[in-house]
N, C-alpha and C positions, 0 to 999 in steps of 0.2 A: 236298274244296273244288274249285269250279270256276272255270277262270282262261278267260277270254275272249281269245283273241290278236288275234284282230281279221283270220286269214290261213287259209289253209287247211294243216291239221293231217295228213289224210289219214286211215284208217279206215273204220269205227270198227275199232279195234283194245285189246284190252284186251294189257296190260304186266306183267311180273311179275320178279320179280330173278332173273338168270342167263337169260332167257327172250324179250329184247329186241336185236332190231336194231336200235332206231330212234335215232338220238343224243340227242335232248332227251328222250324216255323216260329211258334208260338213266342220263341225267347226273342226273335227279331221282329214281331209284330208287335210286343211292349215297347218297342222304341218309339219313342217321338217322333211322329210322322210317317211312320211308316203305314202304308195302307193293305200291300198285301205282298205273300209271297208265291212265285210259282217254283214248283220243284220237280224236276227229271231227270232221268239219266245220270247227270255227275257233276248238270251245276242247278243253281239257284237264282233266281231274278226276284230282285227287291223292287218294289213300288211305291215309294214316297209322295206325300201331298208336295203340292206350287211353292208353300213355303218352306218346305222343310230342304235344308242346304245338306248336301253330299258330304260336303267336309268335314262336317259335324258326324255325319252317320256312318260315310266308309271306314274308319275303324272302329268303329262299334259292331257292323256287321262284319267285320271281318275276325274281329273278336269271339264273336257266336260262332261264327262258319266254324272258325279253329278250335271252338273249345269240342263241338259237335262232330269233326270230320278230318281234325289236323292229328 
């Protein structure tokens, strides 16, 4: 899924658990399910596993986006 922040992200950089410096990376890779993040320019793309449901995670990461970028 990709979030638009509307700022600049930095990158491109891909994110993977245990594997990230970045704080809003890392705070959205602690989610449940989530596998990886990629970051550039001014937005973000979230990577979740087969089970992991959207509904559940889109506002959680949108949560993070905003505490990091709103």
């Amino acid at each position: 899924m990709k979030f638009t922040v509307g700022v600049p992200v930095g990158g491109p950089a891909t994110h993977s658990a245990g594997q990230s410096t970045d704080p809003a990376a890392s705070e959205l890779l602690k989610l449940p399910g989530v596998v990886s993040v990629f970051m550039t320019a001014d937005f973000v793309t979230v990577t979740k596993t087969m089970e992991a449901s959207w509904e559940t995670l889109l506002p959680q990461c949108v949560g993070v986006l905003t505490d990091h970028y709103g």
